[in-house]
C-alpha positions in Angstrom: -71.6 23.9 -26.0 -68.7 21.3 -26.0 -68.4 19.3 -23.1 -64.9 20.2 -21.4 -64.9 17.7 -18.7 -63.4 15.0 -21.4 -60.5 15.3 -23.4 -61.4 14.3 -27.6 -60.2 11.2 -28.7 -57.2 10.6 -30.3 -56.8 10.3 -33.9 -54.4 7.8 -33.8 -53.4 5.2 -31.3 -51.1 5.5 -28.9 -47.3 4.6 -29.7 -46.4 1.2 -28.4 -44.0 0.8 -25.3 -40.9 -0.1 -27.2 -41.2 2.7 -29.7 -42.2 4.9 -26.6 -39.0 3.6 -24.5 -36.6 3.9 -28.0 -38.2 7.7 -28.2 -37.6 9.1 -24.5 -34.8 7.3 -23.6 -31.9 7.1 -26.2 -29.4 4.1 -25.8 -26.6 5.3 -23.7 -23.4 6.5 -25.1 -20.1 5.2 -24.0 -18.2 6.5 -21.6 -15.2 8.6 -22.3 -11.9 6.9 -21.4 -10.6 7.6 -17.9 -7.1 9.3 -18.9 -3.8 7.7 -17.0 -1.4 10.2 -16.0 2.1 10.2 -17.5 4.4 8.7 -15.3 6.3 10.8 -13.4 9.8 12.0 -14.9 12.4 12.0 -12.4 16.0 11.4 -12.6 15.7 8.2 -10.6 13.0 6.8 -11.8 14.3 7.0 -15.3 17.5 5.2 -14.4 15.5 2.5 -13.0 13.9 1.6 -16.1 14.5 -1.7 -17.6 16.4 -2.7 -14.5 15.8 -5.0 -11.6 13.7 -3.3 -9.2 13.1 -6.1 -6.2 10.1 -5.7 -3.6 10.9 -7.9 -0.9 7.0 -8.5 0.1 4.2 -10.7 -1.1 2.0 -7.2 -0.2 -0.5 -6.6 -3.5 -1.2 -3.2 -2.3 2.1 -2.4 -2.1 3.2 -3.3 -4.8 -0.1 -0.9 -5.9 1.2 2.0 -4.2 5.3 1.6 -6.3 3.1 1.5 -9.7 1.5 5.1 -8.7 4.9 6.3 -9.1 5.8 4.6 -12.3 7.9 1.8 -10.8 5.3 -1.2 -12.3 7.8 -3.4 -13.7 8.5 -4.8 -10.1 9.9 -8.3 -9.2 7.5 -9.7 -6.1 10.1 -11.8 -3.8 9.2 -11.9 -0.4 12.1 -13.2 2.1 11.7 -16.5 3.5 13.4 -15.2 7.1 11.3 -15.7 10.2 10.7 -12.3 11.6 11.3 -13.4 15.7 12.5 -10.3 17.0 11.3 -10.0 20.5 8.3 -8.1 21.4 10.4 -6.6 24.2 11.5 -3.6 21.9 10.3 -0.8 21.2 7.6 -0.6 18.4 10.3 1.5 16.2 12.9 -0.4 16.4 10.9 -3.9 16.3 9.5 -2.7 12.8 13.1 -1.5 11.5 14.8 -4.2 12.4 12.4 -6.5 10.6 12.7 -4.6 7.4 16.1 -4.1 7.6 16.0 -8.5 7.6 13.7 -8.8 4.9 15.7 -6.1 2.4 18.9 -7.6 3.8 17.9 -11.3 2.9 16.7 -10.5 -0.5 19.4 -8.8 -1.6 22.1 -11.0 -0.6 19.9 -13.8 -2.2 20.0 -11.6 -5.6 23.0 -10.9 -6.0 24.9 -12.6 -9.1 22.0 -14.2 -10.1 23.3 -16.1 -13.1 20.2 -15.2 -15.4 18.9 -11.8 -14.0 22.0 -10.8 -13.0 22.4 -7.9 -10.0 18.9 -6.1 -8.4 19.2 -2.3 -9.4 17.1 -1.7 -6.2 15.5 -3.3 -3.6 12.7 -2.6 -1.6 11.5 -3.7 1.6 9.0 -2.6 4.4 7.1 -3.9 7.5 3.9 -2.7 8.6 2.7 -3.3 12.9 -0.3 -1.5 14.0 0.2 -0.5 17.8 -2.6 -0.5 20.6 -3.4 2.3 23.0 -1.9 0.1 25.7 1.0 -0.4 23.9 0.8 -4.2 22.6 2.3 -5.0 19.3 -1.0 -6.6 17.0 -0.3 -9.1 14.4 -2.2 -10.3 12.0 -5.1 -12.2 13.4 -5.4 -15.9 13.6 -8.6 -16.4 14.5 -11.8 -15.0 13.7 -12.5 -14.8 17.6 -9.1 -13.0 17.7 -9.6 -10.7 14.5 -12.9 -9.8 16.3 -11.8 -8.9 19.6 -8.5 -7.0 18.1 -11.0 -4.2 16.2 -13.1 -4.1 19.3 -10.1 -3.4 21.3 -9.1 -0.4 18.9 -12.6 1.0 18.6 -12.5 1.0 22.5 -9.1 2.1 22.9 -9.8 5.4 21.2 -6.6 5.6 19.3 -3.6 3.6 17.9 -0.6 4.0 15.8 0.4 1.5 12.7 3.8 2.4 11.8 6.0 1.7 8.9 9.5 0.9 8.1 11.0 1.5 4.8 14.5 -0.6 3.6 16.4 0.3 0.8 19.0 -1.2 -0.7 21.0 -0.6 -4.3 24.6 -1.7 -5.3 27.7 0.8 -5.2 29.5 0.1 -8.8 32.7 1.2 -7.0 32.4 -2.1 -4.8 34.0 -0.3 -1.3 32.9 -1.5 1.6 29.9 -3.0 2.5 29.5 -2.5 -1.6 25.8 -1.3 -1.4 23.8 1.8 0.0 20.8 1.3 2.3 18.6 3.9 3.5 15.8 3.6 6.1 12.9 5.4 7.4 10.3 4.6 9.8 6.5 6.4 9.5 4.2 6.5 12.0 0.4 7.2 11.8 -2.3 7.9 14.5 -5.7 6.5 13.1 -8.8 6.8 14.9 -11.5 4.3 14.8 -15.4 5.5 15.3 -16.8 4.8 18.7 -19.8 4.2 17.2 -19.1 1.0 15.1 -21.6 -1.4 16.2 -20.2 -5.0 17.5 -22.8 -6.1 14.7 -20.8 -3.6 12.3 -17.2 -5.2 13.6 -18.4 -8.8 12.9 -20.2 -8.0 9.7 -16.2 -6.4 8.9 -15.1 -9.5 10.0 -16.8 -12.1 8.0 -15.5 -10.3 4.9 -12.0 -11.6 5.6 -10.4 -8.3 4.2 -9.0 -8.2 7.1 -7.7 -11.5 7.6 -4.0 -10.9 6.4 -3.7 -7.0 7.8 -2.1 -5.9 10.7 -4.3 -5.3 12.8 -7.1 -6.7 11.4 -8.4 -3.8 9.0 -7.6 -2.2 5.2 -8.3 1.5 5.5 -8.2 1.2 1.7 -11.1 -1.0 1.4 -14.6 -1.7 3.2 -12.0 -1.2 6.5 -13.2 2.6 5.8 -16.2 2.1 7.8 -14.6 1.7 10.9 -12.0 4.9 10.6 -13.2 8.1 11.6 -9.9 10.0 11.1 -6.3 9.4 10.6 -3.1 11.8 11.7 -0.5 11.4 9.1 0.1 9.4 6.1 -2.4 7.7 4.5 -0.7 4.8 2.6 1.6 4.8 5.4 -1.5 3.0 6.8 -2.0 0.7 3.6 1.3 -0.3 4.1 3.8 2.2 2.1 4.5 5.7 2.8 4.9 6.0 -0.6 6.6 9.9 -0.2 9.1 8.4 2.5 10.0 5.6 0.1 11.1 8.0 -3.4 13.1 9.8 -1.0 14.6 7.0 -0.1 15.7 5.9 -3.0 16.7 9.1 -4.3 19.1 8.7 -1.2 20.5 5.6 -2.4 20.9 6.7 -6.3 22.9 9.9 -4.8 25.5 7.5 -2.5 25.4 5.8 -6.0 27.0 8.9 -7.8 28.5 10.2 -5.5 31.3 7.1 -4.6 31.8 7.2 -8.1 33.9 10.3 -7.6 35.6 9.2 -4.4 39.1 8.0 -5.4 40.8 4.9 -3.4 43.1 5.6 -0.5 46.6 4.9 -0.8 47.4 1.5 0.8 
């Protein structure tokens, strides 16, 4: 009777580990190609192409936001114009003024450029983030400061960050003031987590995402940890509320067309 406690031995030797590696797992195939959406195909959008369309911020991430809806060919110059409106006013009007400066600045600096000629558009916005006590939070200067601004809004339960939108585009009838603006300020309620550990807050910190933010976080980046839930626009709290800001120019494009119709007045 065969003994069944011990398997026979093998007639051949075992395969070796590369052969064994090349036979169980196959070399990996290459990923398919993520597909880009086609840009979107509106009216104003297609005018704009090929024309001078001005963001008046040094702001990557919005200039991130304008290439989602197909405006990527964007000329980045940020006004020079200290923003020193007092603190004294009221967050909405504090942030719309400030825009309204910047969009202001840079297109009045545009204008007959000898080798670019007129901007088609221009774009500006301004970003604050606002406390639960009310105070106005810049960027922070400090890591002491930028520290003890995120523990103040994880304490404070909730804050708003709101954003103002400028728009500005050329009339080709020239009447008075000769361009169209449009503005629009968004406001957001973001809620940080209670639970964000001071050892969480300063391992945020030493990141320096933070550094050049508002209020001293990107909800767009590792600044995710520290949000537990927003009320409202979500790139309104990157820093473009990117819905607010088509209509806007939409606005701008239809004052556009529609002075073209509007004869002069007699004299």
């Amino acid at each position: 009777m065969a003994d069944t406690k011990h398997a026979p031995t093998p007639s051949e030797p075992p395969p070796s580990y590369d052969a064994a590696a090349q036979h169980t797992n196959p070399a990996p195939t290459r990923p398919p190609p993520i597909r880009v959406p086609l840009p979107l195909e509106l009216p104003v959008l297609t005018a704009l192409r090929g024309k001078r369309v001005i963001l008046a911020s040094a702001s990557p991430r919005r200039k991130q936001l304008l290439a989602q809806i197909g405006l990527t060919k964007v000329e980045i110059i940020p006004s020079t114009v200290p923003e020193a409106f007092p603190k004294s006013l009221s967050p909405f009007e504090y942030v719309l003024q400030t825009a309204i400066q910047k969009a202001t600045t840079v297109y009045s600096a545009e204008l007959d450029n000898p080798n670019l000629g007129d901007p088609a558009l221009v774009i500006a916005a301004d970003t604050i983030v606002i406390s639960n006590s009310g105070q106005i939070l810049e960027k922070p200067r400090s890591e002491a400061e930028h520290i003890a601004m995120l523990k103040g809004l994880r304490d404070g339960g909730k804050h708003q960050v709101f954003t103002a939108v400028a728009v500005m585009a050329p009339l080709e009838s020239a009447r008075d003031p000769g361009y169209a603006q449009e503005t629009a300020v968004e406001e957001t309620t973001v809620r940080f987590d209670r639970d964000v550990t001071d050892e969480t807050i300063l391992a945020y910190v030493k990141t320096r995402e933070g550094a050049d933010k508002a209020g001293g976080y990107g909800i767009q980046g590792i600044g995710a940890i520290l949000v537990d839930r927003i009320e409202g626009s979500f790139d309104n709290v990157v820093g473009l509320p990117l819905r607010k800001t088509l209509q806007l120019i939409e606005k701008v494009f239809d004052q556009e067309v529609d002075n073209e119709f509007i004869p002069f007045e007699d004299e």
